[in-house]
Each structure stands twice: as structure tokens, then as C-alpha cells.
N, C-alpha and C positions, 0 to 999 in steps of 0.2 A: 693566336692572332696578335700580331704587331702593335702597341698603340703608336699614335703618333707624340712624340716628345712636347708638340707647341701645343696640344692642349689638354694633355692629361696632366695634372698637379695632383699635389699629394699634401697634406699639411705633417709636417715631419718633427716633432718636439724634442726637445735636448736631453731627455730622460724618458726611461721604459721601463718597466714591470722586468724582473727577471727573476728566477731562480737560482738561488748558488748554495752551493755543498756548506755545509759546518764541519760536525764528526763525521763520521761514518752510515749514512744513512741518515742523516737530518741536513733535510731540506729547508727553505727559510725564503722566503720572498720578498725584497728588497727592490733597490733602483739604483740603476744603472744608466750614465749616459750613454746616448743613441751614437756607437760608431760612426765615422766616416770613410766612405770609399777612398780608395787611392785609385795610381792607375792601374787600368785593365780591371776593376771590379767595380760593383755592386753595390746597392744597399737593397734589401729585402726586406718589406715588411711581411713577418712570420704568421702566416694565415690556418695552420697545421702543424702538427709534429705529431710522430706514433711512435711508441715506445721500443726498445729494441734488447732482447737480450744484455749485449753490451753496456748499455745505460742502466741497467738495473746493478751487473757488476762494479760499471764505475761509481754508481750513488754510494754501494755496499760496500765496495774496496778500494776505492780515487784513482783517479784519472791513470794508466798504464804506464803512459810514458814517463811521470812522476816516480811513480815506485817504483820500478825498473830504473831508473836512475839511484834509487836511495834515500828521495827526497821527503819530505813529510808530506801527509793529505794537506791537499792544494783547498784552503776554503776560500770562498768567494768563487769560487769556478760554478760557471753554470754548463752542466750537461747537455745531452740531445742532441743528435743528429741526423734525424731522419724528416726532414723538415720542405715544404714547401714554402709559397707565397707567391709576393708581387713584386715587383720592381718600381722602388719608388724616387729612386737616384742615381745619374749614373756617374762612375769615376773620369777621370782625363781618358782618350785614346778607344772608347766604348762605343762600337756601330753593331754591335752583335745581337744588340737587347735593344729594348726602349721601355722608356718610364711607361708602367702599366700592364707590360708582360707579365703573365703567371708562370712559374717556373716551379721546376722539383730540383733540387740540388745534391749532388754527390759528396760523398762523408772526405772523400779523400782530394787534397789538391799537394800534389809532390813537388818536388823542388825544380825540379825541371833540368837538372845540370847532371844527375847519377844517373850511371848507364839505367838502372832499374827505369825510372823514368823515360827513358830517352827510349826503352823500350814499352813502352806503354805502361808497363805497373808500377806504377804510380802508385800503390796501395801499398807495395813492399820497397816505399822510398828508402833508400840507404841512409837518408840523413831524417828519418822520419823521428818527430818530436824535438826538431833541430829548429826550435823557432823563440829562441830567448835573449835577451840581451848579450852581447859579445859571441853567441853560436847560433845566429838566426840565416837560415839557409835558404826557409822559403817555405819550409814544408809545413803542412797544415792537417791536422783533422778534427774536426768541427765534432764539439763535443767529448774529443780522447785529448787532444795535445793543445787546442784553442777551444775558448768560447763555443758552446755550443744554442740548441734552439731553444732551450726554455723562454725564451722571452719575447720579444714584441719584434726585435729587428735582428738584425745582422748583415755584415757585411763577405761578401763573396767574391772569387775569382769567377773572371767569364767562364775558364777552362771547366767551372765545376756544375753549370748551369745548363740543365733541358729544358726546353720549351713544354708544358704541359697540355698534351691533346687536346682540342675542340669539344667540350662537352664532358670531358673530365670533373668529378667535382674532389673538392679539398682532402677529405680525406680517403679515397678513392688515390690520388695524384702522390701523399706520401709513401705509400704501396709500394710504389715504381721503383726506390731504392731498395727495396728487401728485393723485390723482382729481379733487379740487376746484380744484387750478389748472385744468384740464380744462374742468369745468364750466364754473369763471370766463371763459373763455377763448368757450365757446358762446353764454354769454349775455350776453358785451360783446356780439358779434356781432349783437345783438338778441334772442337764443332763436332756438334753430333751431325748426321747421315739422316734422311727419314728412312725408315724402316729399320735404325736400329733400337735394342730395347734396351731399358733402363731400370736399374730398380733404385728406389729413394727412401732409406733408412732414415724414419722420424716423423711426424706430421706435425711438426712445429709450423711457424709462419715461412719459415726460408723450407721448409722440405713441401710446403703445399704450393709455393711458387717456385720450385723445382720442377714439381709436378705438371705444372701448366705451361711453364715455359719450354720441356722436355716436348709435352705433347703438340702446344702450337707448332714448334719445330718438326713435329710429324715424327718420333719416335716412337716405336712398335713393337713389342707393346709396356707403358710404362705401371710398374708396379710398386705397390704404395705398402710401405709395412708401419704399423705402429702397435699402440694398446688400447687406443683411445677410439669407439664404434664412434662414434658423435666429429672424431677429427677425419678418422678415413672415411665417413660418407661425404663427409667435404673435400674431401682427396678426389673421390668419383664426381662431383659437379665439377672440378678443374680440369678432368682428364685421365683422371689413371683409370688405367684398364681393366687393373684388378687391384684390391687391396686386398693386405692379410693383419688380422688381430694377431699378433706373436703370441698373446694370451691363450689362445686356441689352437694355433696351429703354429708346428715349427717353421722358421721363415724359408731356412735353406731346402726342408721339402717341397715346400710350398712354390718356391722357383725352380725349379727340380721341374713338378708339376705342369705348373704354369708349361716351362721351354720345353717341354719334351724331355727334359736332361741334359740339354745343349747347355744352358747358363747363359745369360746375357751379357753385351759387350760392355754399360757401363754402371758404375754403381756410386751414388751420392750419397755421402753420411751425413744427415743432417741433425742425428740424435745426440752426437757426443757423447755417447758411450762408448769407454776404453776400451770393450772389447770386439767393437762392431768392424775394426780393419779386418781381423780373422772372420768373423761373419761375412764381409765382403769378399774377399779374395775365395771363399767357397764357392760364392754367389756365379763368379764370373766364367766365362770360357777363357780359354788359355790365351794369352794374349790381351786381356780384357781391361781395364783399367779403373780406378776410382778414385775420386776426389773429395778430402774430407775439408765437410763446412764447418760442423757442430765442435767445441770446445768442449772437450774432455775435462773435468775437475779431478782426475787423478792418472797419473803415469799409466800407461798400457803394456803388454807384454804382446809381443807379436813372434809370429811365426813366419824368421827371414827366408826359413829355405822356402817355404811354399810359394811365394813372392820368386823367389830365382825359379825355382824348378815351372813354376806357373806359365813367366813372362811378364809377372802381372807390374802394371808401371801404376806409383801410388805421388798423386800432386794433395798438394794445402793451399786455400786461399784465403785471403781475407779482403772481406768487402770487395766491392764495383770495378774492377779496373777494365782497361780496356774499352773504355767507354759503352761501357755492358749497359747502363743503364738508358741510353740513347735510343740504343736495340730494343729493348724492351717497352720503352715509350712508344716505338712506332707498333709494335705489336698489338700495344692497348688501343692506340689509335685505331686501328686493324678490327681489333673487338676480336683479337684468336684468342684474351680468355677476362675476365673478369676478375680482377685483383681485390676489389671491396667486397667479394665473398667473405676474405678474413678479418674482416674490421668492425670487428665484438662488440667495441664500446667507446662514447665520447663523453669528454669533462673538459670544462671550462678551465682557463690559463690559471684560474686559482685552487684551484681542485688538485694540482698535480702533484703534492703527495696522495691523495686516494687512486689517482690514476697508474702512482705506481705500484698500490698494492695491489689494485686489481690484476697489474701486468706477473709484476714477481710472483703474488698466490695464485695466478691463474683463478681468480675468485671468479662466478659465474661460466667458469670453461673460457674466458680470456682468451683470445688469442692476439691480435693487433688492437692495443688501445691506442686513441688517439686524443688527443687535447688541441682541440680548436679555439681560437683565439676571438671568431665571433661567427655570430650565428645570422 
């Protein structure tokens, strides 16, 4: 819901609480003055954040675009970017929003001028981490190349901002971007079909909102492989149809089983394991496709002729584009699935080195921790 500008206020202070990098892995809680919007953006006060794969890499190895450049670990950088909140400013040229909106925000805002963009992926901006003095292009991602949510505020593009469902709550509404990689992820694939089947290699956070997103989509029937009983029975509250322990049973019989021996038309890697491309292209019927989410930590060896002789067409994505995460709002609005299923654990904005051990050890079976800002 809208507020109206003339009488929502906000009391807005010149400094915020934030988090930023040191070494590698040490975190440090300081302050930081409260950004200013420019035009066409925002200011957010940060009401959520949930932890994500990624942020656990950039604590432990700094920011990508940095080292990919050659550069040293960037300290003073604060992380995170899976982040909700409020709007509590707006820039010059802003009728999209109003002060008081609650919003979920997208990791990616691209430059808007390379074809990538211009074609909607925005995630695979060609000038992406091109945002520094003398090479600032435009491009932005919150938390890998800028400032990200560890802290009190932040500032946003309109482009990057959904409106948060009716009766959504906080951490329930940062969900919606793991969901929307999800989405993203379905509709590189082309758009799934209802009735067609799917299987989703991993029961991470992004392969159990594969799962639901697959099924709200009406995909038939989608099957859920992992190791972990405690992750695939929360695979089956989301929607898969069948899940398989790999521990127990081999996966490729197991979809064998499942289709009759047909193979299913599409296959999600959500596990990042090097060797689950060859695991998938077994999986599929000829013609069948898959899309790898999960980041591998070491080179793979693949098997090209099977992939030719197959037909089988193999996409990579990274993060939300396509305004997947849009999609996915309306879906939760919808209620076709329940995203705060995965959301394990919360700690307060001071806590968030423990919140990232819990995320990285998986301590208590972890799956989406969140750090809320108030209670």
C-alpha cells in the first residue's frame, strides 16, 4: 500500500550503524554517514537482510569485482544484499514510490546503455563493477561492487525496487530475492509449460525456491534430490513431488523410475557440484535443457559429445534479471507457495558476525538467516 508523502515522516540522522570488511573474514561495526538519494532513487531504511551464499564468499574472499580486477581486499566495504525495508526519502524525479512504502530490493541495477541491459540482463551487465571514479558507468550491485545491507540505510534505484505484498512480513519479504533468482533461472530456460517436469539438484535455499516456484508454475512432476532428509522433507511442504536421498538411492535411477524412463524436460543445478552437468544431461530427454545456479569451487570435466549427440542446450545465471523478482512477489501475494518455510534463524543488527557463522556452518541446519534491524 502507498503511503501518502504529506504525512508520513521519518526522522532520518546523519550517521548509521554499519558493518565493513577488515581482513578476510573480520567483520567490525562502525558508522557510517546516512547516504543521499540522487535522482530516480531512494533511501531505504533497512528493516531485514538474509544472508546469502555470496556474502559469505565475499566476507571470506572480498568483494569479486575487486579481485577480478587485481585490486586488494576493499576494507571498510559493508556487504549484503538481500535486503528489504521502508522508504523513507525520495530523490528528484520519484512518483513510483512514496515515503512509507515497504519494498524488497534487487542485488542487480545495470547500466542501462550495454546491449546486456538493454536486453533485460541486467545481472550480466557488460560494464558490471564499472562504478569508480574516472570508469563509473552506472552499474551497481549492492553488496559485490557497492555498499551493500549490513546497515541501517541505503540508497536505491527505482529500477531496483518491488513493492512488498499486503501482509508480507520482514523476513518472509527478503525471501523474494532468493525466489527471484529461482524465477530467473525458469525463465532463461524459456518459461516452463505446466505439465512439464523438472528435477532440482540441491536443497539449498535457492533449490527449495526452485522448487516452489517450478511447482506454483504447475510443473509436473518436480523432483527434489539432495542428502539432507530434514531439507527434502521441506522440499515436499514447497511442492516437489518426489524427493530422493542420493545417500540411498542413485539419482539417475531414481528419474529413470520416477518418468517411466522418458527423463524430464528440465534440470536445475542448484548444488554446485562439478560434476552434476554429466549428472543432468543423463537426467534429461533429448532435447531437454539445464540451467546451472550453484557455483562450483573447483573446474569440472564434462562430457561434450553427450550434450551434441543429446541436443541437450546448457544456460548459467546469475542473480534476478529480468525482473524475476517482480514475478515472484505477485506469486507470494497469490500464496502459490510460502517462502518463510526457509527462514531458520534471526539476530539482531549487532549479532551479525554470529549470524554469519550460523549461515556459513550451517549451525542448527541453517538454511536462510536473517538479521533484523528491529523487533
Amino acid at each position: 500500500m502507498t503511503s501518502s508523502n504529506d504525512t508520513v515522516r521519518f526522522d532520518i540522522p546523519e550517521t548509521m550503524k554499519a558493518w565493513v570488511l577488515d581482513d578476510p573474514g573480520q567483520l567490525r561495526l562502525t558508522q557510517k554517514p546516512v547516504p543521499q538519494p540522487g535522482h530516480s532513487e531512494v533511501l531505504i531504511r533497512i528493516d531485514a537482510i538474509a544472508f546469502c551464499a555470496g556474502d559469505i564468499s565475499i566476507i571470506t574472499k572480498g568483494p569479486p569485482a575487486l579481485i577480478e580486477g587485481g585490486k586488494p581486499f576493499n576494507k571498510n566495504f559493508t556487504p549484503g544484499h538481500e535486503y528489504m525495508g521502508t522508504v523513507v526519502k525520495l530523490g528528484a524525479g520519484v512518483d513510483e514510490f512514496a515515503i512509507g512504502d515497504r519494498v524488497v530490493v534487487e542485488v542487480h541495477y545495470g547500466c542501462g546503455r550495454c546491449e546486456r541491459c538493454r536486453a533485460g540482463m541486467y545481472t550480466a551487465c557488460l560494464n558490471y563493477g564499472m562504478n569508480y571514479p574516472g570508469h563509473d558507468k552506472g552499474h551497481r550491485a549492492n553488496g559485490f561492487t557497492t555498499d551493500g545491507g549490513f546497515c541501517e540505510y541505503a540508497v536505491n534505484h527505482v529500477s531496483t525496487l518491488v513493492h512488498v505484498p499486503e501482509g508480507v512480513g520482514d523476513e518472509e519479504a527478503t525471501l523474494i530475492v532468493t525466489a527471484g533468482t529461482a524465477m530467473y533461472a525458469l525463465d532463461t530456460l524459456g518459461g516452463l509449460i505446466a505439465g512439464e517436469s523438472v528435477v532440482v539438484l540441491g536443497p539449498g535455499a535457492i533449490g527449495l525456491m526452485v522448487t516452489a516456484v517450478a511447482k506454483a508454475l504447475g510443473a509436473d512432476p518436480v523432483i527434489l534430490t539432495g542428502t539432507r532428509d530434514a531439507r527434502l522433507a521441506l522440499g515436499r511442504k514447497l511442492g516437489a513431488d518426489h524427493v530422493v536421498n542420493i545417500r540411498n538411492e542413485d539419482p539417475l535411477e531414481a528419474v529413470r523410475r520416477i518418468t517411466g524412463g522418458k527423463g524430464v524436460n528440465y534440470v536445475i543445478e542448484a548444488s554446485g557440484d562439478p560434476n552434476s552437468l554429466n549428472v543432468a544431461t543423463d537426467m534429461l530427454k533429448r532435447g531437454g535443457k539445464v540451467c546451472l545456479v550453484g557455483f562450483p569451487e573447483e573446474k569440472a570435466s564434462v562430457d561434450l559429445a553427450k550434450l551434441i549427440r543429446q541436443h541437450i542446450s546448457v544456460f548459467g545465471i546469475r542473480g534476478e534479471g529480468r525482473s524475476a523478482t517482480h514475478r515472484v512477489a505477485a506469486l507470494v501475494a497469490q500464496k502459490r507457495f510460502d517462502p518463510k518455510l526457509i527462514h531458520t534463524h534471526t539476530f539482531p543488527l549487532d549479532e551479525v558476525p554470529t549470524a554469519f557463522r550460523y549461515s556459513r556452518d550451517r549451525v542448527e541446519d541453517a538454511i536462510k538467516v536473517v538479521v533484523k534491524m528491529r523487533s
